[in-house]
N, C-alpha and C positions, 0 to 999 in steps of 0.2 A: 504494500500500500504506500509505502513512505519512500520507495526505490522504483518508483515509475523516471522513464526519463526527462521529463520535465525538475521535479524536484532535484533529481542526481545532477543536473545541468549547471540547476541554479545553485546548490551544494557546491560545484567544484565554482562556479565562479566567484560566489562569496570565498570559497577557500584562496584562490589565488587574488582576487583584490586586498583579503586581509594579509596576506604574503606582501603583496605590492606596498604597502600602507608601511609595514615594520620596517622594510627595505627601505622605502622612499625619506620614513623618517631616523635611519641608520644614515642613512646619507647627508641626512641637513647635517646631524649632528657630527658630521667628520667633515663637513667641509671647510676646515683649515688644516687638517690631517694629512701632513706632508707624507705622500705614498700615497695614499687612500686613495682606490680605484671606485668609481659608483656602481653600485651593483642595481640591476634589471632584470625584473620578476616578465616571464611571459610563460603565458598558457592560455590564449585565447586560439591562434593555429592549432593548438592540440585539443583544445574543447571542443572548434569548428568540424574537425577531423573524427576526433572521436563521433560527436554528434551524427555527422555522416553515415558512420559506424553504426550505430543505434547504442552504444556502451560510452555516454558523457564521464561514468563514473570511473575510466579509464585514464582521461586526460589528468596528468597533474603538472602544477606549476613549477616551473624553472630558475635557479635565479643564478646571473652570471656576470661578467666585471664590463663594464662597459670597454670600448677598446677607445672611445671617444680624443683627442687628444687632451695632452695632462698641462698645467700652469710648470712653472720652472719649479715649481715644489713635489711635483710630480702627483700632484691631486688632480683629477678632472670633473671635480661634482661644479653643475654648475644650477647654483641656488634657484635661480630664474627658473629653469626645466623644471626642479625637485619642485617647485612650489605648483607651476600649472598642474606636475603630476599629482601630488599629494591632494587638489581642489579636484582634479577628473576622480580620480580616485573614489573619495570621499561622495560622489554624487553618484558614482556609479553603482557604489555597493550602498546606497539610500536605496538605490531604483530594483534593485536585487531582494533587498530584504522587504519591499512593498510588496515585492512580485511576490517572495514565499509566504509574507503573510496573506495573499490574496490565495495563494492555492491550499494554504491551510486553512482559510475562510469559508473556503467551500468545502473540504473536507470537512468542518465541525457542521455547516448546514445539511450534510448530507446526514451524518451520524444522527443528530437532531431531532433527521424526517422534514428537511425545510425544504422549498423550492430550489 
């Protein structure tokens, strides 16, 4: 009931925006961390893929250093990117967690006996 592919969908994509979200904010917080590469969470090609598949519950997220170029301190986080991405982020996995609660919504009207 809880492992249709709708919910397993939306499951893995909340699991990887809140991946993306630790990441994104691992990165504000290093960026004066001479070294310090930015790391990037992706699993949306492999949810798309998986999804194809009919097994979303397959796809998981990724995270890996950006190869972006580095300042003379050899850091490359650059605060501008981390912040649009930390605001997509943050909007996306709103619109995710609306959506789970809407098909948990109908799941309790069903149990209920509702429309």
């Amino acid at each position: 009931m809880f492992d249709d592919v709708t919910t397993s969908a939306l499951r893995v994509g909340l699991t990887g925006l809140a991946q993306r979200q630790r990441v994104t904010a691992d990165n504000i917080a290093n960026v004066e961390t001479p070294g310090f590469l930015a790391g990037r969470v992706e699993f949306e090609d492999a949810l798309s893929k998986s999804l194809g598949d009919g097994d979303p519950g397959a796809a998981q997220p990724t995270v890996a250093r950006s190869l972006e170029p580095t300042r003379t301190n050899g850091n490359n986080v650059n605060l501008d990117h981390e912040t649009l991405t930390q605001m997509d982020t943050g909007l996306r996995y709103q619109a995710l967690l609306r959506a789970m609660d809407a098909k948990f919504g109908q799941l309790r009207d069903v149990i209920k006996g509702g429309a």
